[in-house]
N, C-alpha and C positions, 0 to 999 in steps of 0.2 A: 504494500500500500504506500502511495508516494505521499510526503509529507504536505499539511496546509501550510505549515512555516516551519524554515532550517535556519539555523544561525552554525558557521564554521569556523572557530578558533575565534569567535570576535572580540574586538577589543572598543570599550564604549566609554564615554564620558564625555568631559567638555575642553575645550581647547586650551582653557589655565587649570585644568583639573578633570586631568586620568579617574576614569571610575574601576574600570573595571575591565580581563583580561582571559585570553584561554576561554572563554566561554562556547560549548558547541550544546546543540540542542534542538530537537526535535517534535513537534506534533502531528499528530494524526486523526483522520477521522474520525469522531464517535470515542475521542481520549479525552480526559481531566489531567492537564499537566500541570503542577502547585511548581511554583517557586517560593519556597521557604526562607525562610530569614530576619533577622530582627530588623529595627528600624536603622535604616542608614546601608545597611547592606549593599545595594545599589540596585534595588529590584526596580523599582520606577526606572531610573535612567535608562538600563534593560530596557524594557520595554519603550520609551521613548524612540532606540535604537531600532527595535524593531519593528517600528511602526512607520520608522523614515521620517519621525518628527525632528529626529537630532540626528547630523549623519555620522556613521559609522568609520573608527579611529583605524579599524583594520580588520580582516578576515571576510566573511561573506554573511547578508543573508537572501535566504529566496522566498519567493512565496509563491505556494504549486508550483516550484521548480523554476521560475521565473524572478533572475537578481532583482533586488529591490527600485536598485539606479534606474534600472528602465522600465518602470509602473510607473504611473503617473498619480497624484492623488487621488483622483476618480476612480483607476483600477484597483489602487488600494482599499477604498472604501467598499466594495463590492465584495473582495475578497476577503477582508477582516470590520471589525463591528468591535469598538474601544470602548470600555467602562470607564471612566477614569476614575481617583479619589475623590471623593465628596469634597465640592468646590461651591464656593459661593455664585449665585444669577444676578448679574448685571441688570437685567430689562426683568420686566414683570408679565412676561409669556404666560400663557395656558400649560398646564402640566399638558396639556394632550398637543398645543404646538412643538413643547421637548420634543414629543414622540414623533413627532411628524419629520422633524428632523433628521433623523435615522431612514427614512426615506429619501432622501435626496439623492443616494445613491444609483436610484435607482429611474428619477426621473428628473433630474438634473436642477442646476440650482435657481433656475427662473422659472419655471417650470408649477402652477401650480400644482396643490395634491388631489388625489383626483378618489372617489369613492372605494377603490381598492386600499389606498394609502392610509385613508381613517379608520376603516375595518380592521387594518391588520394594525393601528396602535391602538385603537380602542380594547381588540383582544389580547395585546401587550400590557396594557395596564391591568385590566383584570385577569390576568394570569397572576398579576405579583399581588391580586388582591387590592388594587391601588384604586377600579375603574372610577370610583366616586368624586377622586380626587382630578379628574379629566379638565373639570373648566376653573379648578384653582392655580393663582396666582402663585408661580413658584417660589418668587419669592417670601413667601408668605408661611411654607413648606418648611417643616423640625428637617437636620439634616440628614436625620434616616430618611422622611418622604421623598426628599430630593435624590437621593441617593435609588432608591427603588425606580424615580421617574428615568433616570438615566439606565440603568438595568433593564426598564421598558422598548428606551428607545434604542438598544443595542440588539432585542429581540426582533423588535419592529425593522432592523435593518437586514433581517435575512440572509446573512452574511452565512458561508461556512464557517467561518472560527471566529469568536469571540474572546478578545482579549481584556480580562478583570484585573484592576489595581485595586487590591484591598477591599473586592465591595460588600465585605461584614464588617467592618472597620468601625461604620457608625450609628450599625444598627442595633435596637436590642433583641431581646433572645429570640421573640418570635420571629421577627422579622430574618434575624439571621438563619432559622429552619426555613424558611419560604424560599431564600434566595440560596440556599443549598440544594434542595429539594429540586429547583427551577435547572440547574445548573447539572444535576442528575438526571433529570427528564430532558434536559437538552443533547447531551451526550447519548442519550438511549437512542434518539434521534436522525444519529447520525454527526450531530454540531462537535466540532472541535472546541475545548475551552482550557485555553492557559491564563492561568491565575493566580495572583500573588496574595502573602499572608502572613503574619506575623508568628498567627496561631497553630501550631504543629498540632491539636484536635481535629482542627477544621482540617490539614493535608492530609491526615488520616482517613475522615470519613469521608472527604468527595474527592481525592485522585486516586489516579490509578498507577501515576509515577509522579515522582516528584526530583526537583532539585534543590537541594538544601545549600543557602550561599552563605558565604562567607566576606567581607571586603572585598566584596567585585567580583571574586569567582567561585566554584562551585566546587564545595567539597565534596559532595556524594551525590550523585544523580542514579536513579532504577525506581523497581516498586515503590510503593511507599512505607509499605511495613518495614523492608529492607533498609531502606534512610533515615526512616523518622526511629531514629535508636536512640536509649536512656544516651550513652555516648557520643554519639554525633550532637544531640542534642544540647548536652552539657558542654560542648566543646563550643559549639556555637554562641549560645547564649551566656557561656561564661557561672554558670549556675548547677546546681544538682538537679539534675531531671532527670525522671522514672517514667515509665511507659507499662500502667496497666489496662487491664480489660476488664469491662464492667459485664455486669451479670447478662445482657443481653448479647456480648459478646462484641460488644465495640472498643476497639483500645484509644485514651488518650491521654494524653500528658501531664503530669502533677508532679509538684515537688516533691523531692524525694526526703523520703524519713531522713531526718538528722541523728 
């Protein structure tokens, strides 16, 4: 199966400040690939890189096989759908315009949205549960609803791979099973989703491989039981951490007995 995006040996960051190095990585159809790591690690800039928001220091990436240099941002957006961190809204849009927005890709930017485009973010929103919240003011939105709206409108964009920064970051507990949950049903699907996270629970229960980073590069990449180890763990974060399983048969992260 050929990958929706490849990065090879890359090397990523900004021109007065190296992020990160040696990075190679892979996604595929119908996969959950977690990029692990505490804050600062370099997972956003990652991702920045691989999105062709910030260009790339060295190595290669492609997407469906095709180097990044030569997609243009319209091809990009077709082929990948970006979550970003919960960010503040400038304008006081309609939660259901966010969504419309993840449309564009697909009928260009002057282009109005035409009765297919509202159907498929109306049912974007209420998939996350959110539908109610369609003709509110997003600036108006706690940063979990905003955050959900944006999650909507990455759905709404139809993309094969969706690319998540952090998006349980600023949710609370329910909300974070929705958008897990969403994120599982996406993958069944078919949807490729690589997605970053602080929290080694969360890598646990929704990928199916993971990279656990370190200062820009990657200390253990495979499964995720395989990575997500008391030891990797404890290395990375600098801390004691245990990796048990709860009665249901779920493992996740807890400090360890002193």
């Amino acid at each position: 199966m050929s990958a929706l995006i490849e990065a090879v040996d890359l090397a990523f960051g900004y021109t007065e400040r190296p992020v990160g190095r040696h990075v190679s990585l892979s996604v595929v159809a119908g996969e959950v690939f977690a990029l692990l790591g505490p804050n600062g690690c370099g997972k956003t800039t990652l991702f920045k890189t691989l999105l062709g928001l910030i260009p790339l220091q060295g190595g290669a990436v492609r997407i469906a096989e095709a180097p990044i240099s030569g997609l243009s941002r319209a091809d990009i957006a077709r082929r990948i759908a970006y979550v970003p961190q919960t960010q503040g809204v400038a304008f006081p849009y309609a939660a259901l315009d966010v969504v419309l927005m993840g449309r564009v890709a697909h009928r260009g930017v002057f282009a109005g949205p035409t009765v297919e485009d509202r159907e498929a973010a109306l049912a974007a929103l209420d998939k996350l549960g959110i539908g109610h919240l369609a003709m509110r003011d997003v600036t108006r939105l706690s940063g979990g609803q905003r955050q959900l709206v944006l999650i909507a409108r990455s759905l709404a964009q139809a993309a094969p791979l969706i690319v998540m920064d952090e998006p349980t970051a600023s949710l609370d507990f329910g909300n974070q099973l929705i958008v897990l949950r969403e994120i599982e049903r996406l993958a069944e699907a078919g949807v490729g989703i690589i997605l970053s996270t602080h929290e080694p629970s969360h890598a646990l229960s929704a990928a199916s491989r993971v990279a656990l980073m370190r200062e820009g590069g990657i200390l253990a990449l495979g499964p995720s039981r395989e990575v997500v180890t008391s030891a990797n763990l404890s290395v990375v974060y600098g801390v004691d951490i245990a990796i048990e399983t709860t009665a249901s048969g779920r493992a996740i992260a807890v400090p360890a007995n002193s």
